[in-house]
C-alpha positions as CSV (number, residue, x, y, z in Angstrom):
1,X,-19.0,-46.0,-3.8
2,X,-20.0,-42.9,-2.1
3,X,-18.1,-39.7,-2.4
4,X,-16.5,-37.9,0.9
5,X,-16.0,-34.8,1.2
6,X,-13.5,-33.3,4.0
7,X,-14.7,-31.1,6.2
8,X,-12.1,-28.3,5.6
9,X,-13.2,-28.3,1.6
10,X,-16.6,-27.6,3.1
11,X,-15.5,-24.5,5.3
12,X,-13.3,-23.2,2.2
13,X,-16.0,-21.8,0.7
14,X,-17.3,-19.7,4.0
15,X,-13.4,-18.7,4.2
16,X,-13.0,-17.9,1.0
17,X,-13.7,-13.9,1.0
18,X,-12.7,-12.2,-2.0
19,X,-12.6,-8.7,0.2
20,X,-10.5,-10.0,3.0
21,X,-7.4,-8.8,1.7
22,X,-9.0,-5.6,3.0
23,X,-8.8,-6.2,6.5
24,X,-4.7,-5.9,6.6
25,X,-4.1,-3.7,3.7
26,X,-6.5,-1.1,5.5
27,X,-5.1,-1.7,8.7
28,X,-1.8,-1.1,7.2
29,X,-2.3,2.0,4.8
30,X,-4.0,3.6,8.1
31,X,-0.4,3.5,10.2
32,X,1.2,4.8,7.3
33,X,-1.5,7.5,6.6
34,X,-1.0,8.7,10.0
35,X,2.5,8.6,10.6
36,X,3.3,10.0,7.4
37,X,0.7,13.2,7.4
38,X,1.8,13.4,11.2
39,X,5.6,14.0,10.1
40,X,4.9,16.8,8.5
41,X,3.6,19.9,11.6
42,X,6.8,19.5,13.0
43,X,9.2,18.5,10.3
44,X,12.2,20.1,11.3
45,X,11.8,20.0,15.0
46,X,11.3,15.9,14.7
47,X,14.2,15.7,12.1
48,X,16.6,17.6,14.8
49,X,15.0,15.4,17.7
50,X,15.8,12.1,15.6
51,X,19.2,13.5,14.4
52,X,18.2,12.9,11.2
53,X,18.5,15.9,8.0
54,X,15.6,17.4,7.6
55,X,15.6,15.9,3.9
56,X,15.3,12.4,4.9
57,X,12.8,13.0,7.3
58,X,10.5,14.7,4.9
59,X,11.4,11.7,2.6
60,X,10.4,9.2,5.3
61,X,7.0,11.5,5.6
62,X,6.3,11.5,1.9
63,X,7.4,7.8,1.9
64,X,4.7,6.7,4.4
65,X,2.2,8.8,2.9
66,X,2.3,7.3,-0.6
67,X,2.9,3.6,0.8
68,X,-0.6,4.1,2.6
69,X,-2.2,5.5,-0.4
70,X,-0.6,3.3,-2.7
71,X,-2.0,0.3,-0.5
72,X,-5.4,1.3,-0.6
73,X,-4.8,2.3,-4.6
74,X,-3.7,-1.3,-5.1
75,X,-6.6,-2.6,-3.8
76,X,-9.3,-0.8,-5.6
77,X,-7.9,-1.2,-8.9
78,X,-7.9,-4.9,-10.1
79,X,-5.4,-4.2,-13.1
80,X,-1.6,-4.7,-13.7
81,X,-1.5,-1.0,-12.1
82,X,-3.0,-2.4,-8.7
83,X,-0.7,-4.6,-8.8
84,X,2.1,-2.3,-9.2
85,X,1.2,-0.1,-6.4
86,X,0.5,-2.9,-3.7
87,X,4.2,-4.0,-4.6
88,X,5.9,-0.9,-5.2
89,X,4.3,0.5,-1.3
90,X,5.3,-2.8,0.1
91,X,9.0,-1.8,-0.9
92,X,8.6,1.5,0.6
93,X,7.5,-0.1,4.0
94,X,9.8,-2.7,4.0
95,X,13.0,0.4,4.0
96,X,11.3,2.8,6.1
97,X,10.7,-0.4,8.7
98,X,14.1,-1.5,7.9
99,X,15.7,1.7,8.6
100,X,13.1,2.7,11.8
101,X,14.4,-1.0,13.5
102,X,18.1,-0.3,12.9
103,X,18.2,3.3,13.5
104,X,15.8,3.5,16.6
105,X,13.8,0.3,17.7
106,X,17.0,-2.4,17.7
107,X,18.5,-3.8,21.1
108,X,14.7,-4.5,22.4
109,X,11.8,-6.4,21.7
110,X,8.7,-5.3,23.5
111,X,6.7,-2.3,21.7
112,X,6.7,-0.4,25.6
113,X,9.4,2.4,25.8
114,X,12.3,2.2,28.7
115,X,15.2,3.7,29.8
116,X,17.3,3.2,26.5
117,X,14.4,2.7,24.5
118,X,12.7,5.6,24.5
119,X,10.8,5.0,21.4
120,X,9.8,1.4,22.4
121,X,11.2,-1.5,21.0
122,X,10.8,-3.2,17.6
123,X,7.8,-5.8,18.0
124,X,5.6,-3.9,15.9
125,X,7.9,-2.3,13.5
126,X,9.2,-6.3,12.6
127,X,5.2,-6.8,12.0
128,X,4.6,-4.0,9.4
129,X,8.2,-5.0,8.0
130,X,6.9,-8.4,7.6
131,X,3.9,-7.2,5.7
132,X,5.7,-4.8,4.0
133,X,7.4,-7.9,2.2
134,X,4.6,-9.8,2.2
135,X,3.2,-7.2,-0.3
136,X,6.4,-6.8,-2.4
137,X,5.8,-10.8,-3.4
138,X,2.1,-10.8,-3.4
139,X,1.2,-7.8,-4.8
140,X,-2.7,-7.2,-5.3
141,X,-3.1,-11.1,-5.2
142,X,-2.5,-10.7,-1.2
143,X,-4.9,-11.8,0.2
């Protein structure tokens, strides 16, 4: 009898990347890179406009910094530490995405700013909150 072979085991292979977990992790640590080192020209002016201490704001700055870094860390190194990172920065995204939704973003969907949503609404923020978590219980193995 002849063996079969299904036509999605033959595609696996092609699919089958091992540096595709690159392609979100990248995209990723790049919106925290530059909303994070952003933060920090105007820290106290953006605090005040947010009505947030100027603390927490600089905690939210450092926060995004080191999730990006952290991201990009995780993937490079292939040990337990990797690992660590990619988990530990998806925790840090998921608050900071958490607390951006409820504190600004919530009430609207759609990313384009209005009237009472200034800031836009929270289509994007769910996203990177999404793969924020998606991190936290993958770790390096996300791919």
């Amino acid at each position: 009898m002849a063996s079969t072979t299904s036509f999605s085991d033959d595609r696996s292979a092609f699919f089958d990347l091992p540096a595709a977990h690159w392609l979100p992790r990248l995209a990723v640590a790049g919106v925290f890179l530059y909303h994070g080192v952003t933060k920090f020209p105007g820290l106290a002016e953006t605090a005040a406009f947010m009505g947030m201490p100027v603390f927490v704001w600089a905690l939210v700055a450092i926060g995004e910094v080191a999730a990006g870094l952290g991201l990009l860390f995780g993937g490079a190194v292939t040990t337990r530490a990797g690992d660590l990172a990619t988990r530990v920065s998806g925790a840090v995204i998921a608050v900071i995405m958490v607390g951006a939704i409820w504190l600004v973003h919530w009430g609207q969907w759609s990313n384009i700013p209005s009237e009472t949503h200034p800031m836009g609404g929270m289509e994007f923020q769910t996203l990177l909150l999404a793969l924020g978590l998606y991190y936290v219980a993958r770790g390096r193995h996300a791919a």
